[in-house]
SERO-4910 file (N, C-alpha, C, O; in steps of 0.05 Angstrom, whole numbers):
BEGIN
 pado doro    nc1    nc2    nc3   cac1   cac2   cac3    cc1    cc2    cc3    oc1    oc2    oc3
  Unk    A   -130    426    241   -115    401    246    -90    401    229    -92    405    205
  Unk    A    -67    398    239    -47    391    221    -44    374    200    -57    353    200
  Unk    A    -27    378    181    -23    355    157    -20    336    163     -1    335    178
  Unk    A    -31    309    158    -15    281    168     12    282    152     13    293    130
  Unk    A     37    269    166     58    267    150     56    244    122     73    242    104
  Unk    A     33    230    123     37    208    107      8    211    100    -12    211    114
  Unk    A     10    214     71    -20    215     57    -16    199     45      7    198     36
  Unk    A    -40    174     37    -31    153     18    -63    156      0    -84    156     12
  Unk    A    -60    157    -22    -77    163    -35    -83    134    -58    -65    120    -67
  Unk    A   -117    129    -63   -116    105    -81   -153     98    -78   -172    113    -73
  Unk    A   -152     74    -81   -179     50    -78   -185     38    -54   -172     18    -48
  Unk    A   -207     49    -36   -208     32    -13   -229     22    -28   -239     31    -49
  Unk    A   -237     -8     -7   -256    -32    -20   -270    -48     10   -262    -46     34
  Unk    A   -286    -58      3   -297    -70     31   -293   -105     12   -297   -115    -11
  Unk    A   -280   -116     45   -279   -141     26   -291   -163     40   -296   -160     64
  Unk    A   -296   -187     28   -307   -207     38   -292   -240     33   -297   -255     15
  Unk    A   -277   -244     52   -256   -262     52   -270   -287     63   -285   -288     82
  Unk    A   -263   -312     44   -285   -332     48   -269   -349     72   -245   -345     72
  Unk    A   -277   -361     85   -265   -375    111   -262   -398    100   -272   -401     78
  Unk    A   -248   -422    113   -244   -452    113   -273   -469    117   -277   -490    105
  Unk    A   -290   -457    133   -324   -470    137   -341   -460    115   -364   -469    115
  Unk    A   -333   -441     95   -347   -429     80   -358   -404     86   -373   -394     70
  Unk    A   -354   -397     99   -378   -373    110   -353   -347    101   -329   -350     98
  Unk    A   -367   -323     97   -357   -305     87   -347   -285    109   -367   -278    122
  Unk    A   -330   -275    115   -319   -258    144   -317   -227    122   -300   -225    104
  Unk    A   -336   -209    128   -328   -184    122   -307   -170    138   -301   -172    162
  Unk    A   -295   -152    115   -275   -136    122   -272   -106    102   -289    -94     88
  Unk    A   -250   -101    105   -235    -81     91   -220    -81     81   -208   -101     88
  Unk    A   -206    -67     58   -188    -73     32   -190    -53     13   -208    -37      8
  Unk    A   -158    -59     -2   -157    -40    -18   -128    -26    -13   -121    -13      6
  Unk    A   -116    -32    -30    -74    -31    -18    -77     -2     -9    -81     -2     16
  Unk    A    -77     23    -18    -79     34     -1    -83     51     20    -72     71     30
  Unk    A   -105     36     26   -123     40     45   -110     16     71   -107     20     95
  Unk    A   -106      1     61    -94    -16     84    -64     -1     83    -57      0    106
  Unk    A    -50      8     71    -25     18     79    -30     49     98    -14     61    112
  Unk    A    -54     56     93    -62     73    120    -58     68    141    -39     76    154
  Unk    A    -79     53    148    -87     31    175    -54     21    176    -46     33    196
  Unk    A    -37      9    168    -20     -3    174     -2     13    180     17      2    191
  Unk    A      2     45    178     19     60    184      8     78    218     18     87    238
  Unk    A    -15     76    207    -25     87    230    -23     76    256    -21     88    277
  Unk    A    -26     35    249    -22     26    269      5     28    283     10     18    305
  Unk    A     21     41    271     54     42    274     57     71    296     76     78    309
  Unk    A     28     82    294     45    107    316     43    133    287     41    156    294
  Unk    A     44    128    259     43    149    245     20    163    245     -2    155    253
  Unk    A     30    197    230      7    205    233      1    210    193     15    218    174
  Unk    A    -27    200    198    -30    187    172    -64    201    165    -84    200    180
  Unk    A    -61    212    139    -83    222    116    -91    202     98    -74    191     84
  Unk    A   -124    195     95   -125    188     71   -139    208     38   -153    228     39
  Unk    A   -133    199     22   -149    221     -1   -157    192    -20   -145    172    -28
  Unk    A   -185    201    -21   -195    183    -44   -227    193    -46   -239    211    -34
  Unk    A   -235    175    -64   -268    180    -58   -286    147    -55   -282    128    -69
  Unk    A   -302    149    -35   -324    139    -36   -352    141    -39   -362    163    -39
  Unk    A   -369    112    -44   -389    122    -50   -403    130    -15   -392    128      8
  Unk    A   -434    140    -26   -456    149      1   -466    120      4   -488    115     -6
  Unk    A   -455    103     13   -468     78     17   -461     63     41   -439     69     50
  Unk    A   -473     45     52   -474     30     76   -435     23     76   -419     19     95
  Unk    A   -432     23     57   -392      1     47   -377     35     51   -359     40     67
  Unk    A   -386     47     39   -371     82     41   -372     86     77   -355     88     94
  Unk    A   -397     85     78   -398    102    105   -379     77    129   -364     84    148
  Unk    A   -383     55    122   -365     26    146   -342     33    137   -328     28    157
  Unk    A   -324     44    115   -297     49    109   -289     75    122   -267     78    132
  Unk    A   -315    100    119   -303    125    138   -299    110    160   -275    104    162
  Unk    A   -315    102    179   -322     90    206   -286     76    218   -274     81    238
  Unk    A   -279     57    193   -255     40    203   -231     76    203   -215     80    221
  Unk    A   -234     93    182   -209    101    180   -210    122    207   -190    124    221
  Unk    A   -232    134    212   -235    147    244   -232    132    257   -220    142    276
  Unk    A   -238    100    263   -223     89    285   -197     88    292   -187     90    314
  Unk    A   -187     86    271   -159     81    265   -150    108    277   -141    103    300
  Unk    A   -148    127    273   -138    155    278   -141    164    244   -154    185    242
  Unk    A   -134    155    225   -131    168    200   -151    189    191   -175    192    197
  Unk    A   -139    199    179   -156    232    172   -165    231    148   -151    228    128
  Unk    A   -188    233    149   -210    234    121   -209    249    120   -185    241    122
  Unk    A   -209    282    119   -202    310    105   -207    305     74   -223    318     60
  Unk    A   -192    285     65   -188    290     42   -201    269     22   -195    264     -2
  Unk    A   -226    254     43   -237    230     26   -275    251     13   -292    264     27
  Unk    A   -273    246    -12   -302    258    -24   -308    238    -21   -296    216    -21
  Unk    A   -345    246    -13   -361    226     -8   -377    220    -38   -393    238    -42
  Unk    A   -376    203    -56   -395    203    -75   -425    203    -73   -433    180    -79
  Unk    A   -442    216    -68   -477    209    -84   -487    191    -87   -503    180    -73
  Unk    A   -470    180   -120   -485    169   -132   -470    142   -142   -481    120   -144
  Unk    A   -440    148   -149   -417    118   -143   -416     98   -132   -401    105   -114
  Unk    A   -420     75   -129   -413     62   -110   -387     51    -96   -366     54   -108
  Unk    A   -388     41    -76   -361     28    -65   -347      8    -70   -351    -11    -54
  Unk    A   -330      4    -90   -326    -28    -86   -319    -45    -71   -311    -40    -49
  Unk    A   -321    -69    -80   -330    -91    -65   -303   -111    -80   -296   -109   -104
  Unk    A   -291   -130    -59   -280   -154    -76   -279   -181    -49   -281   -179    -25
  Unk    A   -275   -207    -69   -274   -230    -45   -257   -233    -50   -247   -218    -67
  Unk    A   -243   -255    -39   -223   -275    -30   -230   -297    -24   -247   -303     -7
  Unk    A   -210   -321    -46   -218   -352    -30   -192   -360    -41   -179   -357    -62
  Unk    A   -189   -374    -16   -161   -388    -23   -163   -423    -20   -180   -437     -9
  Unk    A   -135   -429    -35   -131   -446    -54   -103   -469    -44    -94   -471    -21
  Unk    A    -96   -480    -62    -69   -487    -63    -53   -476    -73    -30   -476    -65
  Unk    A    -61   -463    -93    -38   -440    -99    -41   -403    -93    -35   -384   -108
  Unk    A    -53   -404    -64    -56   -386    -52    -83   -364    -56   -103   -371    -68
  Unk    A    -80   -340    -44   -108   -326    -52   -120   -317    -85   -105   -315   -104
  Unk    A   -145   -313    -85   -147   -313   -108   -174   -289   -104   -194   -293    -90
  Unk    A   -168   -263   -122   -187   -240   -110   -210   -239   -133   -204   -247   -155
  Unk    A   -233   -229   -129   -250   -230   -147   -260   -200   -140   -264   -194   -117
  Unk    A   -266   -175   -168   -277   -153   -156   -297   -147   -170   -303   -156   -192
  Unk    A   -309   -128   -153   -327   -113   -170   -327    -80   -162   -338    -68   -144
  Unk    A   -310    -73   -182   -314    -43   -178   -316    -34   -200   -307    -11   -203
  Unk    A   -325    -45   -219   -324    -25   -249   -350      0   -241   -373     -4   -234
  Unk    A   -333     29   -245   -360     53   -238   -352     53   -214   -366     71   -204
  Unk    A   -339     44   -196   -328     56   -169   -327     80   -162   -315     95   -178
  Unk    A   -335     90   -141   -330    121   -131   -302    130   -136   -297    153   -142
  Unk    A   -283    109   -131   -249    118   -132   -248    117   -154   -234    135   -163
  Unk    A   -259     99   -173   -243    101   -204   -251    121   -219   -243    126   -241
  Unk    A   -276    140   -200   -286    157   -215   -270    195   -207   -276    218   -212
  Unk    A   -246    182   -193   -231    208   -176   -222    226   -202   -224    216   -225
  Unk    A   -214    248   -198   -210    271   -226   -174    285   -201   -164    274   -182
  Unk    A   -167    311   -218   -150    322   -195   -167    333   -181   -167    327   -157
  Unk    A   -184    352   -191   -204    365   -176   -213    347   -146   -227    357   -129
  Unk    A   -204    324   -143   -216    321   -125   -194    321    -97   -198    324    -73
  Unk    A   -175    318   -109   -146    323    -87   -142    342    -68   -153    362    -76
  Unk    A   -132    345    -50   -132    366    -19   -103    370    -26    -84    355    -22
  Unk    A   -106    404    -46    -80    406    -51    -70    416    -32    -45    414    -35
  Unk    A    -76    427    -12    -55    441      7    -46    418     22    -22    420     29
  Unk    A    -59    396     31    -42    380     44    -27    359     28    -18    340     41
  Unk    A    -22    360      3    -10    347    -12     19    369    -15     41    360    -23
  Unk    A     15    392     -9     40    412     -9     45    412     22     63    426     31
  Unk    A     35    400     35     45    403     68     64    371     81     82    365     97
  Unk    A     46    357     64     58    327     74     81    318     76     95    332     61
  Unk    A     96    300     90    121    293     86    126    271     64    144    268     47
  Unk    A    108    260     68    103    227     50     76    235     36     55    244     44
  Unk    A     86    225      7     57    217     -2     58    185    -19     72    182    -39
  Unk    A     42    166     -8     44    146    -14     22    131    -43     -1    127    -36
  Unk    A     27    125    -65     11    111    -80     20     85    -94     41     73    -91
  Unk    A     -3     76   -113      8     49   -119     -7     44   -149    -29     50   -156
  Unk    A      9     34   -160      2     22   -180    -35     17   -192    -46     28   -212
  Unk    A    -50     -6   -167    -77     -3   -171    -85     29   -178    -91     35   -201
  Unk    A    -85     47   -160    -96     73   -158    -92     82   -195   -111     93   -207
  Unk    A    -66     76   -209    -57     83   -240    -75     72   -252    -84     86   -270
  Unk    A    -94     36   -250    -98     26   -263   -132     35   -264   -141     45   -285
  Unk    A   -147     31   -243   -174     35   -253   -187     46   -263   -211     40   -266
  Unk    A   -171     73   -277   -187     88   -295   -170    106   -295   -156    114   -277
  Unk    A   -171    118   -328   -150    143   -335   -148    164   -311   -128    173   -301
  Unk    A   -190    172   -303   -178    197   -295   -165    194   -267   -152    214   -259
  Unk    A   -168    173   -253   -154    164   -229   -125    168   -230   -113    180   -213
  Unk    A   -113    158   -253    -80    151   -258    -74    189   -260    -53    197   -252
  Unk    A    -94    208   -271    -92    233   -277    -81    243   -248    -63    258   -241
  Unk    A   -100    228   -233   -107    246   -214    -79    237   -194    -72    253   -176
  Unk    A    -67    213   -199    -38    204   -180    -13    214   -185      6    212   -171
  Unk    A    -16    225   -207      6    239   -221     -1    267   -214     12    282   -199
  Unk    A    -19    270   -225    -20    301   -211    -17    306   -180     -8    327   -171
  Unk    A    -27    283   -161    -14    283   -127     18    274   -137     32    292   -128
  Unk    A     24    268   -141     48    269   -145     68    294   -146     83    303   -128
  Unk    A     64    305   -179     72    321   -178     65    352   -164     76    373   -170
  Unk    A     46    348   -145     43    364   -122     59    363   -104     71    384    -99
  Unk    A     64    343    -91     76    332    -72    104    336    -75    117    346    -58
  Unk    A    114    326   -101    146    338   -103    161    363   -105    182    371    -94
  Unk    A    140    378   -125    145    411   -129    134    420    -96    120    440    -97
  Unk    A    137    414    -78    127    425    -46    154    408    -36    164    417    -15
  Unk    A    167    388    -45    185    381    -30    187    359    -22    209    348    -17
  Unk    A    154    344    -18    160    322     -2    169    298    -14    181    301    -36
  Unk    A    167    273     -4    174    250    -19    151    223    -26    138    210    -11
  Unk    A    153    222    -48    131    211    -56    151    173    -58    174    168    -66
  Unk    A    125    150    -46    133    125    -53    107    116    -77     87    128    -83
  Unk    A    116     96    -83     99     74   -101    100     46   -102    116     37   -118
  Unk    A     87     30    -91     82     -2    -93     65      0   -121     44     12   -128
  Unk    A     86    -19   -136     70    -23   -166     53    -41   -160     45    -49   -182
  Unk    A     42    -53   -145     12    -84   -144      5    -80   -171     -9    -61   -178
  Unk    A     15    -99   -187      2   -104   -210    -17   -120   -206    -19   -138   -190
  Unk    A    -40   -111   -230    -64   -133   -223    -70   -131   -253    -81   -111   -261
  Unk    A    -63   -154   -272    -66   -152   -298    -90   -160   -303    -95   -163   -327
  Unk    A   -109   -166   -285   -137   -164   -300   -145   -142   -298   -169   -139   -302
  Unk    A   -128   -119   -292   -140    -93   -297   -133    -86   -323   -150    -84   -340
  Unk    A   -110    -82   -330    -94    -79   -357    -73    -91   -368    -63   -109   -354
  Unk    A    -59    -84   -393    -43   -108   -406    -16   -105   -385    -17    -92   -364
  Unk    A      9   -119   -396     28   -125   -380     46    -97   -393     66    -91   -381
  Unk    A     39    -80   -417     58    -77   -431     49    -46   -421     64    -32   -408
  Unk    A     29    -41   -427     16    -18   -418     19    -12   -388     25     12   -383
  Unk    A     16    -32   -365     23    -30   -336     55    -22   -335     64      0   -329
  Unk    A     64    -37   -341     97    -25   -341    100      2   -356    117     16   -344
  Unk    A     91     12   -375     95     42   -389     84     64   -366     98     83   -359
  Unk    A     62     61   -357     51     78   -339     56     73   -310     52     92   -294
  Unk    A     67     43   -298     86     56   -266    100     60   -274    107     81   -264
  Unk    A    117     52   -291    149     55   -288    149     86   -289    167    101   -280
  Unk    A    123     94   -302    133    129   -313    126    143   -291    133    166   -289
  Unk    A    108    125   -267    103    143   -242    126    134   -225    139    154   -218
  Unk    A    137    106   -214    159    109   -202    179    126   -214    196    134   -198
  Unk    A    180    133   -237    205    148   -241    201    177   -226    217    195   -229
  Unk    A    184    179   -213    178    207   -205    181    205   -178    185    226   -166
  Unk    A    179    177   -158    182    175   -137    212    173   -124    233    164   -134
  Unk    A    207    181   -106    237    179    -85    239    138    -71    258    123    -66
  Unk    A    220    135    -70    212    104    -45    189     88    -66    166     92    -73
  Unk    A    216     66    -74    196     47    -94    196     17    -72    214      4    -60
  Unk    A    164     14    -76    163    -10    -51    143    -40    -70    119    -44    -72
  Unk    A    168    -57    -83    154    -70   -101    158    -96    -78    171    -98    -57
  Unk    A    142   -113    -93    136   -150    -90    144   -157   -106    140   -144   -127
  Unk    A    160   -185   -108    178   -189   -115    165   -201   -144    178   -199   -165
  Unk    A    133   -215   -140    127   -227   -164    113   -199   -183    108   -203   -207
  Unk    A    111   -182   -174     98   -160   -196    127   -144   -204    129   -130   -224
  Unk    A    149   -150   -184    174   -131   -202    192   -156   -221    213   -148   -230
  Unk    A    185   -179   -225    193   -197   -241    176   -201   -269    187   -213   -287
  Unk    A    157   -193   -271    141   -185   -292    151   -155   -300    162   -145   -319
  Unk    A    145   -149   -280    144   -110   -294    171   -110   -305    168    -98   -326
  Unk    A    205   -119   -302    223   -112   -306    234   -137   -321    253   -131   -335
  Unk    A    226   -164   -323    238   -190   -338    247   -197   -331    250   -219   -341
  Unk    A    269   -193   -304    282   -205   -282    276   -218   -264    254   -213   -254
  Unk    A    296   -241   -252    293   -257   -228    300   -250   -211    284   -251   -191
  Unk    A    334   -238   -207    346   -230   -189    343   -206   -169    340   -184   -180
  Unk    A    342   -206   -149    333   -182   -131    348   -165   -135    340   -144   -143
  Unk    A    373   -168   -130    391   -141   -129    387   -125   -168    380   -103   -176
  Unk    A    393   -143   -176    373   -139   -203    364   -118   -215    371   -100   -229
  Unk    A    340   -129   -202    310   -109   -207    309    -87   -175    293    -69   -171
  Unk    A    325    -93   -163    337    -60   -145    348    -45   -163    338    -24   -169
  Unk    A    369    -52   -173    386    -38   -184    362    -12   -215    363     12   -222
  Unk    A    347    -37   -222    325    -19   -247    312      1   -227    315     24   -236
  Unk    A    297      0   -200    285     12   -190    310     44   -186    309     68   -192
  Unk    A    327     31   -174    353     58   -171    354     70   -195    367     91   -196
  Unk    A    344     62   -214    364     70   -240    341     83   -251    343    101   -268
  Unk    A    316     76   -241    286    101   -245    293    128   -229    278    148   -229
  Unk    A    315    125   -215    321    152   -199    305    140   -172    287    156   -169
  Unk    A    303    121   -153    299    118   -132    315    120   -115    336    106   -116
  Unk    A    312    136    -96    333    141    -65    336    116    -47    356    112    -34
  Unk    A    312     99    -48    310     76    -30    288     62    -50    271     73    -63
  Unk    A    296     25    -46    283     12    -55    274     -6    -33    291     -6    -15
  Unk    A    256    -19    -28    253    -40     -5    225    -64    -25    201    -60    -29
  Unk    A    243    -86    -33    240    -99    -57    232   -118    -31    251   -125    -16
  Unk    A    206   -127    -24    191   -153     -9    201   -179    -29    204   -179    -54
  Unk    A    203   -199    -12    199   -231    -20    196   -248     -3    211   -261     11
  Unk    A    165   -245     -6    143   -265     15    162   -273     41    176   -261     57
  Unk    A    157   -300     35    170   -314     61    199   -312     58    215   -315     77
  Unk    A    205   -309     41    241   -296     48    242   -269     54    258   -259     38
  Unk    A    233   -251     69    234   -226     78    240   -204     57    223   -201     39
  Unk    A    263   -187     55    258   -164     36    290   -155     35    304   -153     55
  Unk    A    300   -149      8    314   -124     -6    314    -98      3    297    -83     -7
  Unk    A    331    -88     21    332    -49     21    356    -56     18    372    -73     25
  Unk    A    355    -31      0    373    -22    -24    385      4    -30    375      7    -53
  Unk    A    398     25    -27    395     50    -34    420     47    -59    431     27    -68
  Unk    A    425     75    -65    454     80    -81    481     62    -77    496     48    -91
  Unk    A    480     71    -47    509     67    -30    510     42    -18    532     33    -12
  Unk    A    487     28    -12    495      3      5    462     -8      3    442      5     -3
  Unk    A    465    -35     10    445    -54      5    437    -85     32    453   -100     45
  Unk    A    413    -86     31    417   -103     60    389   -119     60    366   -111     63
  Unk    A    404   -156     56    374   -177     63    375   -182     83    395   -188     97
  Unk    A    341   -180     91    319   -187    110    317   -206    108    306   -211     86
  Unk    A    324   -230    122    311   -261    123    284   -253    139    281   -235    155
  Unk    A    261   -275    128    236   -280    127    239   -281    156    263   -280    163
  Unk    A    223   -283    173    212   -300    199    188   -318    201    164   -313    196
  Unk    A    197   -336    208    185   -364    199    156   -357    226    159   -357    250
  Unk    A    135   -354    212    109   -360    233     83   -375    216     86   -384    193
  Unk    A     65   -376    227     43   -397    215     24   -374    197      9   -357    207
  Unk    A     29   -378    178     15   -364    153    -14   -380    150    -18   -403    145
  Unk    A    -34   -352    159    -58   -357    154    -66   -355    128    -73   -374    114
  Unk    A    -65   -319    116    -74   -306    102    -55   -291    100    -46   -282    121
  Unk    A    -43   -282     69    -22   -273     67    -36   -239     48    -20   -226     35
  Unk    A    -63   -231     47    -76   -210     38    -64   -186     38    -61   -171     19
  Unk    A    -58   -182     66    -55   -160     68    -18   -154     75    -12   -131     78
  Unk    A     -1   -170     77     23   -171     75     37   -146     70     42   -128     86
  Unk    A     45   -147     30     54   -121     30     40    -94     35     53    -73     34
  Unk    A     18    -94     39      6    -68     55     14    -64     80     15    -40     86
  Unk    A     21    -82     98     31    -75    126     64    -81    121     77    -80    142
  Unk    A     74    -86    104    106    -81    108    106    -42     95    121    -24    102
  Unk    A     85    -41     75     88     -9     59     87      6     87    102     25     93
  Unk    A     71     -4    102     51     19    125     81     27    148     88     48    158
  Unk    A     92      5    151    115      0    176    132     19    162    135     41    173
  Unk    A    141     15    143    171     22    126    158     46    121    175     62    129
  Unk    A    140     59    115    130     96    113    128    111    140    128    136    142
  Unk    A    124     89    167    121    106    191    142    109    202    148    129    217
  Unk    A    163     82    195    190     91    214    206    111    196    222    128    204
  Unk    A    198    106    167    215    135    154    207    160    165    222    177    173
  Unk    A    174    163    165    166    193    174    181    198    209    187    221    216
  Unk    A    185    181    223    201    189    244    234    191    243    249    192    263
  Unk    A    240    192    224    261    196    218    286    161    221    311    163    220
  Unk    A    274    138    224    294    114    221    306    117    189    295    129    170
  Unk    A    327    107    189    341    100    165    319     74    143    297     64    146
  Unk    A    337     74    127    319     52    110    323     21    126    303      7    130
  Unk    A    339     17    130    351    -11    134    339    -12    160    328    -34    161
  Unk    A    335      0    179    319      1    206    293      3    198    277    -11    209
  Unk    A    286     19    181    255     13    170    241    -10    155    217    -16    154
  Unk    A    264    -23    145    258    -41    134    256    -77    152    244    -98    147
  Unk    A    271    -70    166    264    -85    192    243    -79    208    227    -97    213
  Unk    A    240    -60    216    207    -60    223    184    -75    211    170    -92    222
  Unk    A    186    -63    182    173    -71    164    166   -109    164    148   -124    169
  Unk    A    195   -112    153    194   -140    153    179   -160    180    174   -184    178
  Unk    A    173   -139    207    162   -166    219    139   -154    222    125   -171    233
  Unk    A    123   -125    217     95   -124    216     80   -142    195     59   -155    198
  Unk    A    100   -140    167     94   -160    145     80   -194    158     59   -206    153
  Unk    A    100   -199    172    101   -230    189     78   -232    204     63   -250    200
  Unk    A     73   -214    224     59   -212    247     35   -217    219     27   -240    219
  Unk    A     24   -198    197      2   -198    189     -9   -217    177    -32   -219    168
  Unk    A     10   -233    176      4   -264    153     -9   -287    173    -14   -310    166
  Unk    A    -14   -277    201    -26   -290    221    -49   -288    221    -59   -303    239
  Unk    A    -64   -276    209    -92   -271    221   -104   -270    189    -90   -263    169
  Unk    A   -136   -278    188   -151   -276    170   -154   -243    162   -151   -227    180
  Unk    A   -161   -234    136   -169   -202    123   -142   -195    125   -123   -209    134
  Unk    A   -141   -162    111   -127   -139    100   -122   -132    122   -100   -138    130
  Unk    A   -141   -116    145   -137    -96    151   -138   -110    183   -119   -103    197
  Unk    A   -159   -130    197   -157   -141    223   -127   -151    240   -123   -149    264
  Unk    A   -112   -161    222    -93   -173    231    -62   -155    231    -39   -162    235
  Unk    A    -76   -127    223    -49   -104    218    -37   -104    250    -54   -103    268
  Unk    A     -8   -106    258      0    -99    268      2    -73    288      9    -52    277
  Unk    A     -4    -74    313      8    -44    325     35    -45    330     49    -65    332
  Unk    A     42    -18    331     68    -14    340     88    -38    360    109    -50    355
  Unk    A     70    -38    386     77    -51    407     81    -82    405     97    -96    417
  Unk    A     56    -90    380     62   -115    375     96   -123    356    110   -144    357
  Unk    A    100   -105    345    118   -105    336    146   -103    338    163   -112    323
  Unk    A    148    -86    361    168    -92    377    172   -121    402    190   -132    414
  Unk    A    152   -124    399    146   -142    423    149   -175    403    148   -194    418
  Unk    A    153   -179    381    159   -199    358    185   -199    352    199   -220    351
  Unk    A    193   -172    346    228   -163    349    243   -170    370    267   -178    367
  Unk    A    232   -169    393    248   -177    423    254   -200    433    270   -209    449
  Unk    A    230   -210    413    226   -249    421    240   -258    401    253   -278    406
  Unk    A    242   -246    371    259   -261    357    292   -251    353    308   -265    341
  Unk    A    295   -235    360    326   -221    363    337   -222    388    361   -215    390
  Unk    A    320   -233    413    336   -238    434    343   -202    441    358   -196    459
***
């Protein structure tokens, strides 16, 4: 089988998102693992690498990423690890995640467990921040896909998702910033790059992302749409106003859009419009991963709102 052009490597999770009646709607989760699914739904052709556990949650996560088209090649099955697990209940001041993965099959990833030849074949290799945080040898193991991935050529992105109940604020910024500095495609949210950098301003905290050596930035802000940015020229996305269910899985399906129209070769600023209305389309529907956008829907949102 060929390389997928887009390997995104990290923490998949099975999640359980509490509804408005109470009742609990299982799903899928885990940034990126949903930036799989979300690229895949785009028409890309898309690898995942991680590990899970041998468990009822491991084996329903292989299950979604073969539906999807995505290629497990490169997912170890753990034994003896388990899968994690996290909820969701939302609020007035929006979602609020609760996990349990301490001893996770993924936090327990080494390099040894990486598919180096398709990490030297890929076009894209995509990671994120979470994947740095859950455990040293995990962050070992993203850096070392990393620097696989670049010494072969390809281009590596990073969504920093900070999640400071994993680690401090001071320590999270020393260790992405030192992995974005290695990436070509930094894909932050606007409230984890206003922490990570001390800034408000978008063009701003573009400009810090450029200045880590980024080729393209595409800086999300929720319902005001998104920042793409390169060296030479710079361009805002106004939001598109639709009925926000669940906003979970958001920047996972703007990462997934903006990595599939690059692997076909769109510019940033055309990718980033893509992006910006799979983002929209996904804030419609309850979970991470149910409400991801296909391709078609996505054009078909574009047509109605661009006339």
């Amino acid at each position: 089988m060929p390389t997928p052009d887009i390997l995104c490597l990290g923490e998949p999770l099975v999640e359980f998102n509490r509804r408005p009646d109470g009742l609990w709607l299982g799903g899928h989760g885990g940034d990126s693992s949903n930036c799989a699914v979300a690229a895949a739904r785009q028409g890309a052709s898309v690898g995942y690498l991680s590990r899970a556990g041998d468990d009822p949650f491991g084996r329903d996560l292989l299950d979604l990423w073969r539906a999807e088209g995505v290629d497990t090649t490169g997912v170890r099955v753990d034994p003896q690890a388990p899968t994690g697990v996290y909820f969701v209940t939302h609020g007035p001041e929006g979602h609020v995640f609760t996990y349990r993965r301490a001893g996770s099959a993924a936090s327990l990833m080494t390099p040894a467990d990486l598919a180096v030849e398709a990490l030297r074949e890929t076009r894209l290799l995509h990671v994120s921040g979470i994947g740095l945080a859950i455990s040293d040898s995990a962050a070992e193991t993203v850096f070392a896909a990393i620097e696989t991935a670049r010494e072969a050529g390809g281009r590596v992105s990073c969504d920093p998702n900070l999640r400071l109940k994993l680690w401090g604020l001071d320590r999270a910024r020393e260790v992405i910033h030192a992995a974005m500095a290695r990436c070509q495609i930094a894909l932050p949210g606007l409230e984890d790059a206003v922490r990570l950098t001390g800034l408000s301003d978008p063009d701003a905290i573009a400009d810090v992302y450029l200045g880590l050596g980024a080729e393209v930035v595409a800086l999300t802000l929720g319902a005001e749409g998104a920042l793409v940015a390169t060296p030479d020229a710079r361009n805002r996305l106004p939001g598109h106003r639709v009925e926000a269910v669940d906003a979970t899985g958001a920047g996972d399906a703007f990462d997934g859009a903006f990595l599939a129209a690059l692997a076909e070769g769109a510019d940033p600023f055309a990718a980033g419009r893509r992006a910006n209305a799979a983002a929209a389309l996904s804030v419609m529907g309850q979970g991470a991963v149910a409400p991801l956008p296909s391709r078609a829907q996505v054009e078909a949102f574009l047509a109605a709102r661009e006339g």
